[in-house]
N, C-alpha and C positions, 0 to 999 in steps of 0.2 A: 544294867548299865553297859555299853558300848566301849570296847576296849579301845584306846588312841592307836591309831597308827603309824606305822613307823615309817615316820618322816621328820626328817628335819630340815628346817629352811631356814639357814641365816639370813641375816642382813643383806641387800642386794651388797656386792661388791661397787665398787669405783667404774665407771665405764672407762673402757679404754679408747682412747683420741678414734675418731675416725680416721685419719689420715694418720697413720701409724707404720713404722718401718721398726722390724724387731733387731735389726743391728745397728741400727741409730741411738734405740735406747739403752739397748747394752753397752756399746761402744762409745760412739760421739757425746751422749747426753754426760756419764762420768768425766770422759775426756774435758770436755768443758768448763769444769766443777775442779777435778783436781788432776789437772795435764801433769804436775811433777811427782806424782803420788804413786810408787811403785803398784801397779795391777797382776802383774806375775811372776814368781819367783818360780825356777825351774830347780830341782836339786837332784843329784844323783845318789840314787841309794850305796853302791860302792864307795863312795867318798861322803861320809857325811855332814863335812862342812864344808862342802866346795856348792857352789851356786852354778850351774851351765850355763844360766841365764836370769837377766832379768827386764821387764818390760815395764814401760810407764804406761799410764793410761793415755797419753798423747802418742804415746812412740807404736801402742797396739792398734791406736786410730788410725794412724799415718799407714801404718800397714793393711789393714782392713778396707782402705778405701784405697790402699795401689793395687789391692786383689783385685777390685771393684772395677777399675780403672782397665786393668789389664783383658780382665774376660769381656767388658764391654767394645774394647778396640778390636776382639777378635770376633766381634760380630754376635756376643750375648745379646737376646732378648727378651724380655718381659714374661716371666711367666717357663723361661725354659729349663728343664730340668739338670742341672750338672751333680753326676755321680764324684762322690770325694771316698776314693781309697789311699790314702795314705798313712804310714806306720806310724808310729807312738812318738809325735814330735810337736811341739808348738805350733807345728804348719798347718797341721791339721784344723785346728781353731780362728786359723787367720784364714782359708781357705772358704771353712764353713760361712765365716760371717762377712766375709767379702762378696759370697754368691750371694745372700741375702738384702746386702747392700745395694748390690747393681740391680736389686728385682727378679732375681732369679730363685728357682726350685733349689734347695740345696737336698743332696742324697747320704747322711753321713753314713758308710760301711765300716765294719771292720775290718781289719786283718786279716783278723781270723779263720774270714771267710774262703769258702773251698773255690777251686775255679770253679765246679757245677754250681755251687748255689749262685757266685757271682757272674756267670753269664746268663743263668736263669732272670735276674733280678733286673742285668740290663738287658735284656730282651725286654721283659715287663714294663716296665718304664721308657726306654726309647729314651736315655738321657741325650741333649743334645752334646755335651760338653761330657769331658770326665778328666778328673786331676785326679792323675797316679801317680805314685814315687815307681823307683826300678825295679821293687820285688813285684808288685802287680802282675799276677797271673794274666796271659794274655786271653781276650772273651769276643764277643763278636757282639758288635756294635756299630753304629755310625757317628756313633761320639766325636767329636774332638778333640785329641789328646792331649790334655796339657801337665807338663812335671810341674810339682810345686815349687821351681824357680821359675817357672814361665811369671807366678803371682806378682808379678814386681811392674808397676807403669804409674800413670799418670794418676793422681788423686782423682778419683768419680766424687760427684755429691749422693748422700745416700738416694734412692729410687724415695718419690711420695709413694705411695702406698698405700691401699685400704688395709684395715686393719682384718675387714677377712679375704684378702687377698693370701693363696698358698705362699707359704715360707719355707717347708720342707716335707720331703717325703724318706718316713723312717719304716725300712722294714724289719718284719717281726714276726715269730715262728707262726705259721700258720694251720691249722687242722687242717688241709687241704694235702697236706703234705708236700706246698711248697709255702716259701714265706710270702707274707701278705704285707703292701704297701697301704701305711698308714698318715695321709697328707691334713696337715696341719696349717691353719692361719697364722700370719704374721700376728694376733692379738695372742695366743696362746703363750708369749712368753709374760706377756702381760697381768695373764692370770697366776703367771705365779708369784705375784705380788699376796694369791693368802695363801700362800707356804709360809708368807713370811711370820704372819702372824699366829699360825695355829702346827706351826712344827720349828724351820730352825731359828727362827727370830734373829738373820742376818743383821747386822749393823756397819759403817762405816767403819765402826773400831777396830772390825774383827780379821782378822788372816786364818781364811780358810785353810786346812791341808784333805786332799781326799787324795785317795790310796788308788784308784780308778786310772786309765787309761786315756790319752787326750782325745781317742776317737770311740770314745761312748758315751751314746746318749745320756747316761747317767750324770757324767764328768761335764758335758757339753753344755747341761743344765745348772745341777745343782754346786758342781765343781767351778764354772766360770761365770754363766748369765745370770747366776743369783747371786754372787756377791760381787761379781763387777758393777751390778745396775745401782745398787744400793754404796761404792765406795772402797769395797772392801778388798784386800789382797788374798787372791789366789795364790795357791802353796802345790805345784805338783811335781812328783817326782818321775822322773825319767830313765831311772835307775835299776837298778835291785828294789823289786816290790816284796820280799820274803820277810814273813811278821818280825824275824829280830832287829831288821833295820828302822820300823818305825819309832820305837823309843827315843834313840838317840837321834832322827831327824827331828821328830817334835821338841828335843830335850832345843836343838838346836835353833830349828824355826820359829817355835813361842806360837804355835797356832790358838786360835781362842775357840776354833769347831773343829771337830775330823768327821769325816763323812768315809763311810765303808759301808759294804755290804754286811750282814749276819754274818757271814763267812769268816769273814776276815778278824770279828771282832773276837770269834770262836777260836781261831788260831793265833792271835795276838794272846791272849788270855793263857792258851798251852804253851805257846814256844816264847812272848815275847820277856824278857826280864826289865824289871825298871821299868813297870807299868807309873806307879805312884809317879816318882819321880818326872821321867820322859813327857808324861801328859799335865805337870803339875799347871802349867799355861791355860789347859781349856778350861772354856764356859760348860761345855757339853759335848757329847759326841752325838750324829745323830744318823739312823740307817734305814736303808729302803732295797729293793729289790727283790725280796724273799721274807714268809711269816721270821718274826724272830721271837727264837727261847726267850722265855721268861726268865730262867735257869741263867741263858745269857746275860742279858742285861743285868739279871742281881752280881753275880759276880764280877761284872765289868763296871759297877758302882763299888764293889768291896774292893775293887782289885785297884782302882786310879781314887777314888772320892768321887768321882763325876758322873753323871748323869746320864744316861742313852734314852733319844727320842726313837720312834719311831714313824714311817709311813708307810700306807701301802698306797698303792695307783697299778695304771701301766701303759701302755706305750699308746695305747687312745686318749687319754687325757692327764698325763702324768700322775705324781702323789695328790692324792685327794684327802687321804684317810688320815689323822695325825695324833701320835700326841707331842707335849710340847714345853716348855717352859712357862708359858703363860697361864696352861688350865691344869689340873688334877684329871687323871684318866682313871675311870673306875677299877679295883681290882679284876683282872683277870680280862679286862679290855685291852685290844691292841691301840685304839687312839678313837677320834672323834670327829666326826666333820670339819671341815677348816674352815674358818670363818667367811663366811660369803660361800660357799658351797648349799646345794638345795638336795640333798642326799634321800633316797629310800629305802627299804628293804621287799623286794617286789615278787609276792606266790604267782603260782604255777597259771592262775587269772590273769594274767597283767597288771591287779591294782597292789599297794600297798600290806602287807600284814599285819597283825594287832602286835603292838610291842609284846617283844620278849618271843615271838614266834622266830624258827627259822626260813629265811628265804634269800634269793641271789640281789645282791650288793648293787644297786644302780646312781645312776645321776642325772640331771635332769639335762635336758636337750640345749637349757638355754646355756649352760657354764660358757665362761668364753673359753676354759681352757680344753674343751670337749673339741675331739679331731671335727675335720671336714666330711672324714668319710674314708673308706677303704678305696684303695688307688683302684680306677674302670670297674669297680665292682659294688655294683647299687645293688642288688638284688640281697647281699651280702650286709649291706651296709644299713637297710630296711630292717633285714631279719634281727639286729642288733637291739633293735627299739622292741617293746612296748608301751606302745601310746607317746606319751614325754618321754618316756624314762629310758637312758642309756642303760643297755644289761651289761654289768663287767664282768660276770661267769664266777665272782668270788660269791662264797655261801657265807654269810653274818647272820649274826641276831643283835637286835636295835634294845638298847635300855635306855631308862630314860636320861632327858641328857641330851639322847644322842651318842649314848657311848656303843660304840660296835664290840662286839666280840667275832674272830673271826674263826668260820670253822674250815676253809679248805675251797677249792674248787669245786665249782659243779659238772665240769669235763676234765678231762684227763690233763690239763696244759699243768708241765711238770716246770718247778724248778732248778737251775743250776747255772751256779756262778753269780746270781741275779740277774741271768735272763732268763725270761720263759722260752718255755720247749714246746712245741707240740709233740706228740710220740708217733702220729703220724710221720713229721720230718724224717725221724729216723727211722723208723719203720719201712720207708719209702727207695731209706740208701742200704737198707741192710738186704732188704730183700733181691739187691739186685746181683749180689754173692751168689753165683751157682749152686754154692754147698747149701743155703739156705731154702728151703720147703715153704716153712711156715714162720712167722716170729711175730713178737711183741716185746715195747719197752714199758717202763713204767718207772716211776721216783720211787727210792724205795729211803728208807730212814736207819742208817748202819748208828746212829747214837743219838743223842739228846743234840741238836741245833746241825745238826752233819747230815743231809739226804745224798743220795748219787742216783745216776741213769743205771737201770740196769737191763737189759736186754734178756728175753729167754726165746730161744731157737729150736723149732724143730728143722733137725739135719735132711738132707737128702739122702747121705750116706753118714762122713766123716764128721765128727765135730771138732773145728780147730779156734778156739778163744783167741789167739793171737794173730789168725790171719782176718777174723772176723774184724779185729779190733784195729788192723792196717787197713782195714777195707772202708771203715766207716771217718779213721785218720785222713784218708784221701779223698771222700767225698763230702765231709762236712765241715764243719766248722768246731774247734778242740773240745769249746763249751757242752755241745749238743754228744758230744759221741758216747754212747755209755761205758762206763768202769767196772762192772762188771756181767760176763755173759753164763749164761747156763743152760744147758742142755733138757728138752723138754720132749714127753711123748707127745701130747697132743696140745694144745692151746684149750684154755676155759672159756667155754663160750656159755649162752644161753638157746634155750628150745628152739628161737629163732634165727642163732648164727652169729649172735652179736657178741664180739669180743668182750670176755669181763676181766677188765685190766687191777682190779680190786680184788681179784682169787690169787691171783700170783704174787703179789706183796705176801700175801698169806704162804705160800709152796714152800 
């Protein structure tokens, strides 16, 4: 008898409109439906019953289409890319989805980012536009610059649009050892109408709170355009993000989902008090960015009553993997296909494996919510595929069902903070320290749900941890720099030369 293979194909999903504009439906379409309906509550973790702000869903239209309004009178057009660096502020989300609105490339950045990597990025891209606030490292570009008060003009109509017309270009660490530009259709937000169904099951009733940043993809997503599209109040804070403040903001705000990373649910759990209590309000909590303890999640059901979903994805076609409210995840599964998702588990062949085997985690070509492709790099964007199947580089084993179990990556892309690393990246900034010879980084696991970057060095001469550690401070980004370094005679390699970055976790 012929063993099944592991694939699972749900239900086609819903097609999404051809004529489609992804901030018409986030924005205007709610707007429409309930103009008086608070859509964002801003809070400050310092103060925890003080609100900074609050926005209707007519009052964040009105905004979103004077963004529209404004980059269009300054000569935006169709298709052009505008990089958005601005700090931890509402503006950032009004910015985003107003470039979107007029027909434009939106670029969201962090902060966090170093001037090298942010001049690297717009060099890559060629943004024509770029909205900076005043800390913005200055980069060489032919951008033109606009502060996020410039966003203020005349209401634009949102741009028609095809639905695989680009919407945004998000970059994200890349094995190259520079970040790689990942550009996405305006229908991609569309697909994540099955998140809804097969991870946080948003509703109209619910007030979101995520613990996230306003300019992260994470936050951009699943913190604003998934329960804005569906009715629902976003909850973020602007404040003090340190796990004791959550408690008593949700004790406050009555959220019915919180969304965070592993991380965060890991240090809420240690440091937070008034877990029960603080979260008595939610439906569920639900997290992505990083595998999450098992270990976790049981404790953060004993520790509130409530529930933790999880997903995996990543920045080519967001969370795909889930578990959920609606379905049972088998023991020892991290979650399931989402419904309308056409999933495989694909060997060293190209084709599918017999269930229950191990091989890398892919998705089929058609998803709408699959990117367009990696930013001028086709050659890259080819290698990605076999046959249909998108390769996501995660290593599962398929049961039946459908249920994944997840075992790891199949290349070295580490995690931290809930974003991925390549070790290249930092590999790339460490080595350009004089004192440094040789080096390698790698994720390493210091307790049960807790990994860190850690860096090992062969010296030239001197080995100094803390200069090494100012050095990687100033050209990366905080998330990517590793925590800790150690001093090494020679690097593990193999007979051929090839770094073995799986010996050193072992040293």
């Amino acid at each position: 008898m012929t063993s099944r293979a592991s694939i699972h194909n749900g239900p086609a999903p819903e097609p999404c409109p051809e004529r489609f504009n992804m901030a018409r439906y986030v924005v205007a379409g709610p707007a429409a439906r309930w103009p008086d309906k608070h859509a964002l509550i801003v809070t400050d973790g310092a103060a925890p019953d003080t609100a900074t702000g609050v926005w209707t869903f007519e009052q964040i239209n009105s905004a979103v289409r004077g963004a529209a309004g404004a980059l269009l009178s300054r000569g935006l057009q169709r298709g052009d890319r505008v990089l958005i660096r601005i700090g931890d502020t509402p503006q950032f989300p009004i910015a985003y989805f107003g470039v979107i609105a007029a027909g434009g490339i939106a670029m969201p950045l962090s902060s966090q980012l170093s001037p090298d990597e942010l001049s690297y990025i717009a060099a890559d891209a060629a943004p024509r536009f770029a909205i900076v606030d005043a800390g913005c490292p200055v980069f060489d570009t032919a951008s033109i610059r606009l502060s996020p008060e410039d966003l203020s003009g005349a209401a634009a109509p949102y741009a028609d649009t095809h639905r695989d017309d680009p919407a945004q270009l998000v970059y994200t660490s890349g094995t190259s050892g520079k970040p790689k530009g990942v550009l996405h259709a305006q229908r991609s937000v569309w697909a994540r109408r099955m998140m809804r169904a097969g991870w946080h099951d948003m509703r109209e009733s619910d007030r979101v709170m995520h613990t996230g940043a306003f300019n992260w993809t994470y936050v951009l997503g699943c913190g604003l355009s998934d329960p804005w599209s569906v009715g629902a109040t976003a909850i973020l804070n602007a404040g003090d993000r340190a796990p004791e403040v959550w408690p008593s903001l949700a004790a406050q705000w009555q959220p019915t989902i919180f969304a965070a990373v592993p991380g965060m649910y890991r240090r809420l759990l240690k440091y937070g008090d008034g877990l029960r209590e603080g979260f008595a309000s939610l439906r569920h909590g639900i997290t992505a960015g990083e595998a999450l303890s098992p270990s976790i999640r049981d404790a953060w059901l004993a520790a509130t009553g409530k529930p933790l979903y999880e997903s995996l994805g990543m920045s080519e076609i967001s969370t795909f993997i889930s578990s959920g409210p609606h379905h049972e995840t088998a023991s020892g599964a991290m979650g399931t296909p989402q419904p309308g998702r056409h999933v495989a588990v694909i060997g060293e062949d190209g084709a599918p494996v017999p269930l229950g085997e191990s091989g890398v985690l892919a998705t089929h070509r058609s998803d709408p919510g699959l990117m367009l492709g990696y930013w001028q790099d086709e050659r890259r964007t080819r290698a990605a595929y076999a046959g249909d199947w998108f390769l996501t580089g995660d290593r599962a084993v398929m049961g039946e069902g459908g249920a994944l179990t997840y075992q790891g990556r199949d290349d070295d892309m580490m995690n931290a903070q809930g974003y991925r690393v390549a070790p290249q990246e930092v590999e790339e900034a460490l080595a350009q320290h004089p004192s440094v010879a040789e080096c390698a980084v790698t994720e390493v696991q210091i307790e049960d749900g807790l990994s860190i970057i850690a860096a090992w060095i062969v010296p030239v001469s001197e080995f100094n941890a803390d200069a090494l550690s100012a050095h990687c401070t100033a050209h990366l980004a905080s998330y990517k720099c590793p925590r800790a370094f150690h001093q090494i005679d020679t690097l593990p390699r193999t007979a051929n030369g090839k770094l073995q970055r799986r010996a050193l976790k072992q040293d």
